[in-house]
KOLKE-702204 format. One record per atom (N, C-alpha, C): atom name; z, x, y; residue in three letters. Coordinates in nm, 2 decimals. Layout:
BEGIN
CA_Z_X_Y_ala
...
// end
This chain:
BEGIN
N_-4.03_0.35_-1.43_unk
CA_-4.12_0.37_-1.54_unk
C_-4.20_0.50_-1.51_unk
N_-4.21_0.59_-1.60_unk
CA_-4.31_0.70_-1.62_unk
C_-4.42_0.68_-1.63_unk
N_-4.51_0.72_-1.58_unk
CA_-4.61_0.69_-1.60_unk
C_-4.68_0.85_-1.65_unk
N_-4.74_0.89_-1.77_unk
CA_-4.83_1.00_-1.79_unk
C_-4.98_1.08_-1.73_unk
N_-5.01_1.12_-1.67_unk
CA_-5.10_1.10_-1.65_unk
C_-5.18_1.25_-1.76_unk
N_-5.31_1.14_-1.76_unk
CA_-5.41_1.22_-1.84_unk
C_-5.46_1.32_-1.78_unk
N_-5.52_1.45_-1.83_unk
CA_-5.60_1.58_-1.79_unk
C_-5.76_1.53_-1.78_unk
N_-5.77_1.41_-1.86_unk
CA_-5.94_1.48_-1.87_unk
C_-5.99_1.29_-1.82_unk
N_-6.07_1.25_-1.77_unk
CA_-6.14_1.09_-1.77_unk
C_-6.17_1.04_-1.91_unk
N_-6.17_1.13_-2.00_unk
CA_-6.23_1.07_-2.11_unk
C_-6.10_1.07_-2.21_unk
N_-6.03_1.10_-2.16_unk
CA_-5.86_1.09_-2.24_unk
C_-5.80_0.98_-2.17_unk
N_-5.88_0.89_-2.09_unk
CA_-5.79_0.78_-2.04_unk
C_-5.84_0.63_-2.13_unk
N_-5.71_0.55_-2.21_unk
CA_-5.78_0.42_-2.26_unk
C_-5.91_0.35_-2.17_unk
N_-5.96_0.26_-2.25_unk
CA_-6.08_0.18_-2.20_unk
C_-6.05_0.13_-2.08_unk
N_-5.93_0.04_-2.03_unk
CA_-5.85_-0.03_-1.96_unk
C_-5.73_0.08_-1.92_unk
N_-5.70_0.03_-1.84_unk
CA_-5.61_0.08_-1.72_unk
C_-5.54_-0.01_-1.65_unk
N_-5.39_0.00_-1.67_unk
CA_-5.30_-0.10_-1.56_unk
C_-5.25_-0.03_-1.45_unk
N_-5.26_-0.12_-1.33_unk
CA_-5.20_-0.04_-1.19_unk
C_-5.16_0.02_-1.20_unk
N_-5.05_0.04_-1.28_unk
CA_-4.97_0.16_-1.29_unk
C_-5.08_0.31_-1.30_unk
N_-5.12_0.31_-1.35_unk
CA_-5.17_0.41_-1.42_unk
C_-5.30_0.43_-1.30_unk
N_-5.38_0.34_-1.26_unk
CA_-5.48_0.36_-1.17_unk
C_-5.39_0.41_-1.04_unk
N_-5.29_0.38_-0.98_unk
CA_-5.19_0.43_-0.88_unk
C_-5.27_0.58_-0.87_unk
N_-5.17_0.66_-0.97_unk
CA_-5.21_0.82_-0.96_unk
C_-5.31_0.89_-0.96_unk
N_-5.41_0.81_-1.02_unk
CA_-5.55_0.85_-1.06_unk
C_-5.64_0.85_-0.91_unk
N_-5.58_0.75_-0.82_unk
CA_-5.64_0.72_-0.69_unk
C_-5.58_0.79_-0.56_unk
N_-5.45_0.81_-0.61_unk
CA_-5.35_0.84_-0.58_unk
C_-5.28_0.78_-0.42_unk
N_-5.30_0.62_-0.49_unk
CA_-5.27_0.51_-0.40_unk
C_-5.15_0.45_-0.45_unk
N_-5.08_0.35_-0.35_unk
CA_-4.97_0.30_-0.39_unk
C_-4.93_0.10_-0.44_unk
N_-4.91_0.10_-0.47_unk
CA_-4.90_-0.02_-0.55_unk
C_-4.97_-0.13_-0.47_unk
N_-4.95_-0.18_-0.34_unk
CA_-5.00_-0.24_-0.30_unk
C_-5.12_-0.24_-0.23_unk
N_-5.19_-0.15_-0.24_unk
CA_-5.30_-0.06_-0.19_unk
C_-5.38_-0.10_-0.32_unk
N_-5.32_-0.08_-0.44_unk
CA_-5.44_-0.10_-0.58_unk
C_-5.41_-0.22_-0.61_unk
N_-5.33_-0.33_-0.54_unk
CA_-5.37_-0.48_-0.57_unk
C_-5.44_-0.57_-0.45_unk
N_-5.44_-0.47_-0.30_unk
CA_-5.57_-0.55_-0.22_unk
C_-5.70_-0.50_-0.28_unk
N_-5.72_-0.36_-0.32_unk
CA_-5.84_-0.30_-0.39_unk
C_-5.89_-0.41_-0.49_unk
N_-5.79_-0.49_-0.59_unk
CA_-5.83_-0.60_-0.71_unk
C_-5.84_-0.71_-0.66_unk
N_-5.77_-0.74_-0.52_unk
CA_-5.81_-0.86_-0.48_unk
C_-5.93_-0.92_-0.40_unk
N_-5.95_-0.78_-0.31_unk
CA_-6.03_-0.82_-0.25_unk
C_-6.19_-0.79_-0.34_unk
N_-6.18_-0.77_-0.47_unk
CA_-6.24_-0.74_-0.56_unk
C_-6.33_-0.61_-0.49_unk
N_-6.30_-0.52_-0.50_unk
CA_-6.33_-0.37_-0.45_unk
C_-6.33_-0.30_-0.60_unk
N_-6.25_-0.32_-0.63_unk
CA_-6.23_-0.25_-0.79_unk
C_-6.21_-0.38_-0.88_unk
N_-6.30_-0.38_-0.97_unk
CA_-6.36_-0.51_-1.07_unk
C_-6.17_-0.46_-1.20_unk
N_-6.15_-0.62_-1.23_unk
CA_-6.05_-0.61_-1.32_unk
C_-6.04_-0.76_-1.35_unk
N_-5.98_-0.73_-1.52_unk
CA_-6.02_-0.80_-1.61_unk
C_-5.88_-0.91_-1.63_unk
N_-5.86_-0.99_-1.65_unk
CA_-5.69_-1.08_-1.71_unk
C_-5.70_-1.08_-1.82_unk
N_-5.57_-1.01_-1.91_unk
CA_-5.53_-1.05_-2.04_unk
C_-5.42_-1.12_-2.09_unk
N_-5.42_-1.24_-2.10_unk
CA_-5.29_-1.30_-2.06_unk
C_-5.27_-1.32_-1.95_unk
N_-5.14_-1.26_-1.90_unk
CA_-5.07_-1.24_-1.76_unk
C_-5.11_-1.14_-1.72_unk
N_-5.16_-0.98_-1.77_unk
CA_-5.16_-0.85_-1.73_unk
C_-5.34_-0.86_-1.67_unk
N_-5.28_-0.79_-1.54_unk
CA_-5.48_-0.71_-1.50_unk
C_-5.44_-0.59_-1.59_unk
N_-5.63_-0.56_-1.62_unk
CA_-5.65_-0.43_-1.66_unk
C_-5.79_-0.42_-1.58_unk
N_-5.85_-0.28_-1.57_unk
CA_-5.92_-0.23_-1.49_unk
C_-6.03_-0.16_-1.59_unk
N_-6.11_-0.17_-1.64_unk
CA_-6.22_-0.07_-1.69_unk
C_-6.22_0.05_-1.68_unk
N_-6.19_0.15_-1.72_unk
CA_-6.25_0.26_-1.68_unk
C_-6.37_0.28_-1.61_unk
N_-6.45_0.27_-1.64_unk
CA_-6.59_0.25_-1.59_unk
C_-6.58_0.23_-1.40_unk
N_-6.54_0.12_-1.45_unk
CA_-6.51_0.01_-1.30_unk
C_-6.44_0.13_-1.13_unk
N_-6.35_0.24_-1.16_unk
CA_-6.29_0.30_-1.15_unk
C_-6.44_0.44_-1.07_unk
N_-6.47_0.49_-1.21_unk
CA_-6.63_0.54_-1.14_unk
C_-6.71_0.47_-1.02_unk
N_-6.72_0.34_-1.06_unk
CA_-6.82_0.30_-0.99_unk
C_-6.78_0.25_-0.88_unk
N_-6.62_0.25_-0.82_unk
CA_-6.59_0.28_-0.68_unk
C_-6.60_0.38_-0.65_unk
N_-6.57_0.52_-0.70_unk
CA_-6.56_0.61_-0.65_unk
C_-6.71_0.67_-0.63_unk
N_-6.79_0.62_-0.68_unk
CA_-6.93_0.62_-0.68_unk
C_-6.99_0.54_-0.52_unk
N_-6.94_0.43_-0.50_unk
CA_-6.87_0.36_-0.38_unk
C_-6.88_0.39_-0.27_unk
N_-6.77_0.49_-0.27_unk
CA_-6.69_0.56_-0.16_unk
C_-6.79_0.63_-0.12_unk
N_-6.86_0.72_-0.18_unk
CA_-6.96_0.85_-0.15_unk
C_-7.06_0.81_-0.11_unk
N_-7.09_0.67_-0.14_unk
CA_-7.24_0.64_-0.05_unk
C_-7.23_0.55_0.10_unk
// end
């Protein structure tokens, strides 16, 4: 699967699936499901699918720096 990645944070949907948080973090698949599990990065269930807030995404990386 391809995955696109956006130029700008504000060109990225509301929500975000691992896939797409992967590159953005530039982590690997199992890396951005202990991140959701150990609830480090807040994500939402739709159905069957996680999705991740954008937002949510900031506010680790916001996180990291302090």
């Amino acid at each position: 699967m391809i995955v696109e990645r956006s130029t700008s944070f504000d060109d990225l949907p509301l929500t975000l699936r691992v896939e797409e948080l992967m590159p953005i973090l530039g982590i690997g698949r199992n890396t951005a499901y202990e991140l959701i599990r150990c609830e480090k990065i807040h994500s939402i269930r739709i159905g069957k699918q996680l999705r991740i807030p954008k937002d949510t995404v900031l506010d680790f990386l916001a996180q990291q720096n302090s």
